[in-house]
N, C-alpha and C positions, 0 to 999 in steps of 0.2 A: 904800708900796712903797719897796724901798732901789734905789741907782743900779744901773743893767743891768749884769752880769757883761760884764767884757769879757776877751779870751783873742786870744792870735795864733795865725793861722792855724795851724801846724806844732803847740801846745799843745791843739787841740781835743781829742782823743784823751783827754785828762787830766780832759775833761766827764762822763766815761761814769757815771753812776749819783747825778750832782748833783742836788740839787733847786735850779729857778733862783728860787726863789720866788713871789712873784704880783705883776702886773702893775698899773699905777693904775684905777682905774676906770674907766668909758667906758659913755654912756649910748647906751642904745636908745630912743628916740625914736619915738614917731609919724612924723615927717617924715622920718627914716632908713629904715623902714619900708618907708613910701610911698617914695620912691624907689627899693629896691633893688625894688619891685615895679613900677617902670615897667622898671629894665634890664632888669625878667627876663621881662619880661608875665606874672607869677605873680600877677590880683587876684583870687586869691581871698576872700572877703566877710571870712575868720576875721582876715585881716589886714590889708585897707584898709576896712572899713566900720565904723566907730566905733560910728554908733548899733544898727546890730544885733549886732555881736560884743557891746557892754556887754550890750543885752539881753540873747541868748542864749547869753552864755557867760563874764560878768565882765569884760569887756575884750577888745580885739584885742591877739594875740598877733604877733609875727615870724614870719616862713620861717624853718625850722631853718639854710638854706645859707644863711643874714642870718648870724644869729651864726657858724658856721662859716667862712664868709667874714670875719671881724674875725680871727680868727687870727692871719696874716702880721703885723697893726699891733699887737695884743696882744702876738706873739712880740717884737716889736723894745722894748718899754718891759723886759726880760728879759736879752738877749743882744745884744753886738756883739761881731762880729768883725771884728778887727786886721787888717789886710795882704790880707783876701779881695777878689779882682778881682770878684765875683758869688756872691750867696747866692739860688740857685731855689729855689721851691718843687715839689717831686718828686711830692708826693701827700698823703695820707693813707691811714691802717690803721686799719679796726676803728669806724669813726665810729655814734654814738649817739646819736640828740637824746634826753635821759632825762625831759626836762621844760620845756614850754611857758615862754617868755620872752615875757613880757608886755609893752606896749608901755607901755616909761618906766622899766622898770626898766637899775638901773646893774650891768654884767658887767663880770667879769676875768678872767685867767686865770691857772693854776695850775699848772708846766710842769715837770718831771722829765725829762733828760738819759739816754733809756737807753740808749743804744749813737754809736759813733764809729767808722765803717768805712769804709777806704781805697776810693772810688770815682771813676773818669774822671778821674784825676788830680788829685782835691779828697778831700774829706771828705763821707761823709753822716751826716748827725744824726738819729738817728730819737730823739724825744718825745711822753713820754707827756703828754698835755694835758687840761686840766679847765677847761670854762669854765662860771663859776658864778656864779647871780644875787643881786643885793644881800638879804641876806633870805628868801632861800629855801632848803627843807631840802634840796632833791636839787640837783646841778648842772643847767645847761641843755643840756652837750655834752660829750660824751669820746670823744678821736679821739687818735690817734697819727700826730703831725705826721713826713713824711719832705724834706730840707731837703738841699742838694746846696751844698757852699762850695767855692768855684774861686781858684785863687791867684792873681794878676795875672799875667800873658805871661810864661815868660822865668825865673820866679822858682825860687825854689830851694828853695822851702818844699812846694812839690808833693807830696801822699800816695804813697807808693809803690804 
């Protein structure tokens, strides 16, 4: 991975159709797993029981909204921005889990830039995102991140 693109506020506009590149790796774990299945009370067996997922299925897999959820920390090894008083997260467009992420394998993401449009007095970033596993032929997730940047109080950098 090369250092995050960085860009000030009022220059985001100037992102539209970049690729930001891909992000460092970042392991899925068993024990990442297992906890995002106690925040969620989501145990279901394909993902917190070791010995029957290996039996009956090669391994325990993640919750798709596990990897989906790494997003926002994957998006920041990519992008900062300069002068913004808050960067939301607005949603998501279009999301797909295409293929099971196995637990232990290593993801990243893979982000493209495709629109910059004046909203609530910031910017919104809509990205196209691919998050894909160490080693494997199909990604694990492809969604189109939507991303609200706000200028600090006061400033003069404000989207019209």
């Amino acid at each position: 991975m090369s250092a995050p693109v960085s860009v000030a506020f009022a220059d985001l506009p100037a992102l539209a159709g970049r690729d930001l590149g891909v992000s460092d790796w970042l392991s899925l774990d068993q024990a990442r797993i297992d906890r995002f299945a106690d925040a969620t009370d989501d145990h279901q067996w394909i993902h917190v029981d070791v010995e029957r997922a290996s039996r009956e299925m090669g391994g325990p897999i993640a919750h798709g909204f596990l990897t989906l959820s790494l997003l926002p920390r994957l998006q920041d090894d990519l992008l900062r921005i300069e002068d913004a008083d808050k960067v939301l997260n607005v949603g998501v467009n279009k999301v797909r889990f295409v293929n099971p992420a196995p637990s232990g394998v290593r993801l990243r993401l893979r982000q493209t830039v495709a629109a910059v449009e004046p909203r609530a007095g910031g910017w919104q970033i809509v990205s196209d995102c691919v998050i894909e596993g160490e080693g494997l032929e199909k990604p694990l997730c492809v969604a189109q991140s939507v991303m609200l940047a706000l200028p600090a109080a006061g400033s003069e950098t404000a989207a019209a």
